[in-house]
C-alpha positions in Angstrom: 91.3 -95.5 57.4 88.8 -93.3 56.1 87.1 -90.7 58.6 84.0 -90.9 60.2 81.3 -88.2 61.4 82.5 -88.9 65.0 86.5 -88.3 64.1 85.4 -84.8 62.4 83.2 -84.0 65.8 86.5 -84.4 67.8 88.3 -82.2 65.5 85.8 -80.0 66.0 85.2 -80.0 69.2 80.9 -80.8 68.9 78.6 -83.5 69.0 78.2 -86.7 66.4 75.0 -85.9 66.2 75.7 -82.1 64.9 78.1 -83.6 62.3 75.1 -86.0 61.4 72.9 -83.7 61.3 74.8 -81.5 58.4 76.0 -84.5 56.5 72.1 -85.1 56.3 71.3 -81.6 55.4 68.5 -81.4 58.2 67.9 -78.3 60.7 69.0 -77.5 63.9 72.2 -76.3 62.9 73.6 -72.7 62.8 74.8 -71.4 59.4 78.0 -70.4 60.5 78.4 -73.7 62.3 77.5 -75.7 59.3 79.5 -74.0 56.7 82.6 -74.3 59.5 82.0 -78.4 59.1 81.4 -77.9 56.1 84.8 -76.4 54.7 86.6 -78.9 57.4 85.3 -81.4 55.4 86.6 -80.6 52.3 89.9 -79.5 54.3 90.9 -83.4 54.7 89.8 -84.6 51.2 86.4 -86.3 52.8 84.2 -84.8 50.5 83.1 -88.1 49.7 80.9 -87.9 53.3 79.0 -84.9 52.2 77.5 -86.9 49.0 74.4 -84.9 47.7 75.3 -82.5 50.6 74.4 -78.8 49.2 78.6 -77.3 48.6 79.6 -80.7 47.9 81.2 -79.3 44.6 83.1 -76.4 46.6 82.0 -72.9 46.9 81.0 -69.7 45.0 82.6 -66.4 46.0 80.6 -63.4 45.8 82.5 -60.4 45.9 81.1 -56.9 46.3 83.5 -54.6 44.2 83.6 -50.8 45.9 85.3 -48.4 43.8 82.9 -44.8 44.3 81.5 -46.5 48.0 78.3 -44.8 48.2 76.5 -46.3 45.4 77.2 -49.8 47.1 77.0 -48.1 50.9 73.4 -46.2 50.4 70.4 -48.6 49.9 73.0 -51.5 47.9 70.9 -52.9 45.1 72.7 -56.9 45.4 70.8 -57.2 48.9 67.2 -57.9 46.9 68.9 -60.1 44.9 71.1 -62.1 47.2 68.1 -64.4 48.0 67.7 -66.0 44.6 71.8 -66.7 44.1 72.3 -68.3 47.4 69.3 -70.6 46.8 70.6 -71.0 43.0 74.5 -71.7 44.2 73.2 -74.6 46.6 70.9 -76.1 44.5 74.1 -76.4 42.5 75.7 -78.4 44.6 78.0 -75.2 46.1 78.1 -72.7 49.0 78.5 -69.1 48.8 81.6 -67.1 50.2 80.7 -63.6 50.7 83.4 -61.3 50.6 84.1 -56.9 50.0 86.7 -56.1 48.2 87.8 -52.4 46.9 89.9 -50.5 44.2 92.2 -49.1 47.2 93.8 -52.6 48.0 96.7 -53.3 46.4 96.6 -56.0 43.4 98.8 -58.7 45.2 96.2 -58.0 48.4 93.0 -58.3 46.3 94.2 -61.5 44.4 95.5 -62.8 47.8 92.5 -62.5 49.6 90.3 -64.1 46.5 92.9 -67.2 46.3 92.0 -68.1 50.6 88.4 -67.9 49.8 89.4 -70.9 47.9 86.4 -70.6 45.3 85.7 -72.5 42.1 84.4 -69.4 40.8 83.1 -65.6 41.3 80.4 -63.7 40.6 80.9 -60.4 41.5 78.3 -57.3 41.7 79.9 -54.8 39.6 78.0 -52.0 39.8 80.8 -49.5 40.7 83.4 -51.0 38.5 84.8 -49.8 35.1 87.2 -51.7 33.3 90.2 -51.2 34.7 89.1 -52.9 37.4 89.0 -56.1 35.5 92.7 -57.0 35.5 93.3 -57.9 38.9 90.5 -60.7 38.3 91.6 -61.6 35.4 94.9 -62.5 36.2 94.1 -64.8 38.8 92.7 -67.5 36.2 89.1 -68.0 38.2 86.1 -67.7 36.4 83.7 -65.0 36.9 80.5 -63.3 36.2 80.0 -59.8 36.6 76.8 -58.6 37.9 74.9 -55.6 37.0 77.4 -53.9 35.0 77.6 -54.5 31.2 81.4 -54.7 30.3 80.4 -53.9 27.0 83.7 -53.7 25.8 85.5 -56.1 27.5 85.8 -60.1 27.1 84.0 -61.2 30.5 80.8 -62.5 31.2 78.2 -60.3 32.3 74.6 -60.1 33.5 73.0 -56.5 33.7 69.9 -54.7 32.8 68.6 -53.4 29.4 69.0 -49.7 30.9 68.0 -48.2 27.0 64.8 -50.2 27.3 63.5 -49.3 30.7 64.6 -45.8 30.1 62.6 -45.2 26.9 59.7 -47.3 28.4 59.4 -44.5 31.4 59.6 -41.6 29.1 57.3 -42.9 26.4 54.5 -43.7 29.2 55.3 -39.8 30.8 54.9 -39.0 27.0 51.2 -40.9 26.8 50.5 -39.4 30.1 50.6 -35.7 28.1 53.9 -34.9 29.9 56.3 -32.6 27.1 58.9 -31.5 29.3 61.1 -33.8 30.9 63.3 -33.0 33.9 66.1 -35.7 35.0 67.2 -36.0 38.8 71.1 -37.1 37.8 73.5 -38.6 40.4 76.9 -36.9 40.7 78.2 -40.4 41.2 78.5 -41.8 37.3 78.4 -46.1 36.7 77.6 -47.3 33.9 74.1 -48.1 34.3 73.9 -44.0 35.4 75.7 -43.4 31.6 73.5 -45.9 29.8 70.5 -44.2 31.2 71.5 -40.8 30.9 72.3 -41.6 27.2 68.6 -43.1 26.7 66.9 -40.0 28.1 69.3 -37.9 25.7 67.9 -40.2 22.7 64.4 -40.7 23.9 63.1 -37.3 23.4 65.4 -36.9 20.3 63.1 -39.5 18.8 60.1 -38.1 20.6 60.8 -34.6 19.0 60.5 -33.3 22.4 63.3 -30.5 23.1 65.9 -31.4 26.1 66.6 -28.6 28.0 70.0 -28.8 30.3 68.7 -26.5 33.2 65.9 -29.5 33.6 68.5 -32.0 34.8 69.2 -31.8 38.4 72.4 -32.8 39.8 72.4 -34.6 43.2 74.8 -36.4 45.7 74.0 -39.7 46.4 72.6 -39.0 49.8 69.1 -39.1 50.9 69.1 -36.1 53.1 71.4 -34.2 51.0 69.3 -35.3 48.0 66.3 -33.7 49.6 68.2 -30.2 49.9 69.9 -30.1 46.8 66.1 -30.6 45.3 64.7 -27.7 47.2 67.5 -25.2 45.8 66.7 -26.7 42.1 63.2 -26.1 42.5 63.7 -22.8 44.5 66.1 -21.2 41.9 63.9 -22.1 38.7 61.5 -20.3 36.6 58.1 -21.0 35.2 57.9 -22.7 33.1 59.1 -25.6 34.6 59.5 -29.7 33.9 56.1 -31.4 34.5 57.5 -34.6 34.8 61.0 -35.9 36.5 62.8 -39.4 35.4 65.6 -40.2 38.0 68.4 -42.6 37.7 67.2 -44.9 40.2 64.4 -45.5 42.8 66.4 -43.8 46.0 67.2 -40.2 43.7 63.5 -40.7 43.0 61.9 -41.1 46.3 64.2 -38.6 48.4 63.6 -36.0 44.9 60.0 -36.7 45.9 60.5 -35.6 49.5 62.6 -33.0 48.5 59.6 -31.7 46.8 57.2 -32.0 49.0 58.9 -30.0 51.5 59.5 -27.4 49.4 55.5 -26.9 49.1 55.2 -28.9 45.7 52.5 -32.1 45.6 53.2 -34.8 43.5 51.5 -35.6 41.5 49.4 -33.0 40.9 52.6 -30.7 40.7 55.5 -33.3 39.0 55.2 -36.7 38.3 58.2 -38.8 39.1 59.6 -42.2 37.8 62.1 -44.1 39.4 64.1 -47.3 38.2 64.6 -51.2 40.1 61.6 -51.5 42.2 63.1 -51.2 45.6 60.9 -51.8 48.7 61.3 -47.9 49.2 58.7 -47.3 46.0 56.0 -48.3 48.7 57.4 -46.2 51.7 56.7 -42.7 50.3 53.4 -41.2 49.6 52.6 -41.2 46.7 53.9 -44.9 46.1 56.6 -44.4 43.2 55.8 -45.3 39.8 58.8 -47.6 38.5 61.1 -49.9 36.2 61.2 -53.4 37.4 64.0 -55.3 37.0 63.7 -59.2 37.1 65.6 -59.4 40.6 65.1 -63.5 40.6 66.7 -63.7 37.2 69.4 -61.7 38.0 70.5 -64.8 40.2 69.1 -67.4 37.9 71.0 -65.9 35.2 74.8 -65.8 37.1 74.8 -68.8 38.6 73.8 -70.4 35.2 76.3 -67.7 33.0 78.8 -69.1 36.2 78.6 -72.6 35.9 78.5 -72.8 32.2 82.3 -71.2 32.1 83.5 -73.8 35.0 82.0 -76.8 33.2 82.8 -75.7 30.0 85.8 -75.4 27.7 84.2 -72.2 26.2 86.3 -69.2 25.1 84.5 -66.6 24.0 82.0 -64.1 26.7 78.6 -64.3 27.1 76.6 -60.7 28.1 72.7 -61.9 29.5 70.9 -58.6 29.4 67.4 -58.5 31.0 64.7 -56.6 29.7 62.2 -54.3 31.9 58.7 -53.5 32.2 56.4 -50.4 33.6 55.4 -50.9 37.1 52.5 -47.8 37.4 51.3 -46.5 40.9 50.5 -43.3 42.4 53.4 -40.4 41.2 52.5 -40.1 37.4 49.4 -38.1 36.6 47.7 -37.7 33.1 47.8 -34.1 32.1 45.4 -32.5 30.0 46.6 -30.8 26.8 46.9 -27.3 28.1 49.1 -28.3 30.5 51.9 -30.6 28.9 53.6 -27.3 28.3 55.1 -26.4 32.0 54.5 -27.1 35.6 51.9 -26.0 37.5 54.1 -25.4 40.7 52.5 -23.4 44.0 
């Protein structure tokens, strides 16, 4: 005899009425208590009761990858964009499984803990992984998407950013601006969207004809207060002339840089201009607010979820790679110079 809402509320151990009220996808409900009827559902082969039910088709794992830990641990990028796949995956007709995963578990661990979350398929936010990583996901046959990391050179679906293009658009508008030295606020921690950037600024002012001097790129640890020092003793052991202008690798090097600098006596931006990269809610927490790249956070999860599902419902072999292009997002830590004073920084 087939169940009934009642006969899974016993199981359970709460009311008809709360099974009822998930079945019919209406509120009152907590989410953990949902997705636990949910999955118990699908446990006995009733998944005929949830019928339109958002996770009627199963669930989506996403898996947070550590391999470095502080990229992911300080101010984690996947948060903003979180939103967007959750909403995405259950519009689908799935639920998402949220799991962290690292390189220090054993393979036979990792793939064991990705077979229990019992998932159709995975997208997993890459930014820390290289690809040696790959392997252990590989092997277990479910298909995946990696997120924010290009896998350029490996056969796996990917969705990233067009770092080369939002680079070269931050130097060209510094460029515009009257800026002719460029510093570069560099993260000791290297990922590949560090390397892709680094490479851009290297063949930016190549094409710009503007020299690159290595004693402008500052090397910091990916820590906000240690940032901040490490910034001081850069500025405090340089010469005039100095960079007029500073691209970092992302928005949290930029805006600790920025207080770095400003407690070393330097205003911005009469003294540097800064331009950070992503548009994190921290671009509008410092003073000046920090000119920016903006990434499409909403395709990001658009784009996975669709890259996801097209290698589940699909008999295709070869990998897709959906890269994302970037725009200039101007606010108060660029300044125009004047001819006269492209040449070096004014410092105090």
């Amino acid at each position: 005899m087939a169940l009934k809402a009642k006969d899974i509320a016993q199981m359970l151990g709460v009311s008809t009425a709360t099974v009822s009220l998930v079945l019919n996808n209406k509120p009152g409900v907590g989410e953990a208590k949902r997705q636990e009827i949910i999955e118990k559902i699908q446990e006995l082969g009733c998944e005929y009761m949830l019928k339109d039910l958002p996770g009627g088709n199963g669930s989506i794992g996403f898996v947070v990858y550590k391999t470095i830990g502080s990229i992911i641990d300080e101010s984690p990028f996947f948060t903003y964009i979180m939103e967007r796949i959750n909403k995405n995956i259950l519009n689908s007709g799935y639920t998402l499984n949220f799991v962290y995963l690292d390189r220090e578990m054993a393979k036979e661990e990792l793939q064991a803990q990705i077979r229990a979350m019992n998932c159709k398929g995975l997208i997993i936010f890459g930014v820390e992984m290289t690809r040696q990583d790959l392997q252990a996901f590989v092997d277990t046959g479910i298909p995946f998407v990696v997120l924010d990391n290009s896998m350029r050179e490996s056969d796996v679906d990917s969705v990233t950013i067009n770092n080369a293009q939002g680079t070269s658009k931050a130097l060209h508008y510094l460029y515009e601006m009257g800026h002719r030295r460029f510093g570069y606020l560099m993260s000791k921690e290297r990922i590949t969207s560090f390397e892709e950037r680094y490479q851009a600024y290297v063949n930016t002012l190549s094409s710009l004809g503007v020299e690159r001097l290595p004693e402008d790129v500052c090397i910091v640890e990916y820590k906000d207060s240690v940032i901040r020092g490490q910034v001081r003793e850069f500025l405090a052991a340089r010469k005039e002339p100095m960079p007029t202008a500073f691209f970092a690798e992302n928005d949290y090097i930029a805006c600790s840089a920025l207080q770095g600098m400003k407690e070393a006596g330097y205003k911005i931006p009469q003294d540097f201009s800064i331009i950070g990269f992503d548009d994190r809610p921290i671009c509008t927490m410092v003073n000046p607010n920090m000119t920016t790249i903006c990434v499409p956070k909403d395709d990001f999860g658009i784009q996975s979820v669709n890259l996801l599902l097209s290698r589940i419902n699909s008999s295709r072999q070869h990998s897709l790679k959906v890269e994302l292009g970037t725009w200039l997002l101007v606010r108060g830590s660029v300044r125009r110079l004047e001819p006269e004073e492209g040449a070096a920084g004014s410092g105090t």
